[in-house]
N, C-alpha and C positions, 0 to 999 in steps of 0.2 A: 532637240529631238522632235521630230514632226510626228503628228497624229495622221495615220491613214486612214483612209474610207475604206471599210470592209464591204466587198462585191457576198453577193447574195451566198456564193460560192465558198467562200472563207467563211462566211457565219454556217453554214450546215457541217463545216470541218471544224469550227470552233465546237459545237453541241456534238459531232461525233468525238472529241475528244473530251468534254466534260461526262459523256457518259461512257468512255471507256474508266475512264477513272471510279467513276461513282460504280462499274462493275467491279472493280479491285477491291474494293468495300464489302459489296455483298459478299462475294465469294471466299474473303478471309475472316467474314465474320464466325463462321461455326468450327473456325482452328483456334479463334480466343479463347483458350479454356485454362484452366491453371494443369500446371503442370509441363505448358510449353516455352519454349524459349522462343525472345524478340527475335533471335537468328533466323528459328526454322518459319517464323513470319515473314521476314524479308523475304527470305528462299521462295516462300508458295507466290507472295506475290510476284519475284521478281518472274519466276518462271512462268506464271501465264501474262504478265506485261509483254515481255519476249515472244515467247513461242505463243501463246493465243491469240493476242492484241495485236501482235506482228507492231509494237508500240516500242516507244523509248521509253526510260526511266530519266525522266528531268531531275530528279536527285541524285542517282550515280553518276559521282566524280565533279561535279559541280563545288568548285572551290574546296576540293580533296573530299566530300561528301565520301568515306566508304560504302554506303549501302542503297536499295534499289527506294526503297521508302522509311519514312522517319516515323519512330513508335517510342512515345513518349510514356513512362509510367510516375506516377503518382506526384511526387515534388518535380518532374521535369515538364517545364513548362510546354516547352517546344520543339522541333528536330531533336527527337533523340535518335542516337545511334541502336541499331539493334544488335543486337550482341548473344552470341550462344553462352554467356555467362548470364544471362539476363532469364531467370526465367517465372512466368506468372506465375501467382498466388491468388486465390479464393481471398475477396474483396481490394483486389488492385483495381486503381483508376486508368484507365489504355486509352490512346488517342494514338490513331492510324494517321497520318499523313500523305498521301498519294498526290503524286502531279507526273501524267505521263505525256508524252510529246507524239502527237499522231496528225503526219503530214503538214508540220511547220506548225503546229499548235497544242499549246498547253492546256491539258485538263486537269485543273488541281482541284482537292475537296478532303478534306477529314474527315474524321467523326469519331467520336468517343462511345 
């Protein structure tokens, strides 16, 4: 696999993709609240990845990946699935995993 030189051009699509991501963050931060489900999480984000971002979901369908982004709770370490069975409780551990794909480039970032 060869390493390519990124033109000035590809690095300001690389940062407008790291911060469409890092958007998907803030905006699903005040739907974390218990009482909701990992599903209707996905849902909010996928819909403004989509229709906002006018962005791809780098985890939808990625090696049969179900969902738009991976939402881990308490003993799961990592990519978890979101699930409308799944829903928070008043002192759960949540770690969001976002990676959208905006004009041939990936912006991935989590946060718990």
């Amino acid at each position: 696999m060869a390493i390519s030189i990124k033109t000035p051009d590809d690095i300001q699509k690389m940062r407008v993709a790291g911060r469409l991501a890092a958007e998907v963050l803030e905006i699903i931060e005040p739907h974390v609240k218990p009482g909701v489900t990992t599903g209707e999480l996905d849902r909010i984000c996928h819909e403004y990845i989509t229709n906002e971002q006018q962005a791809i979901s780098a985890c939808l369908g990625y090696h049969g990946f179900p969902k738009s982004v991976c939402i881990s709770v308490n003993e799961v370490v990592c990519h978890g699935i979101p699930s409308d069975d799944k829903t928070l409780k008043d002192g759960d551990i949540v770690n969001i995993d976002v990676t959208v794909i905006k004009d041939g480039f990936h912006g991935d970032t989590s946060k718990m």
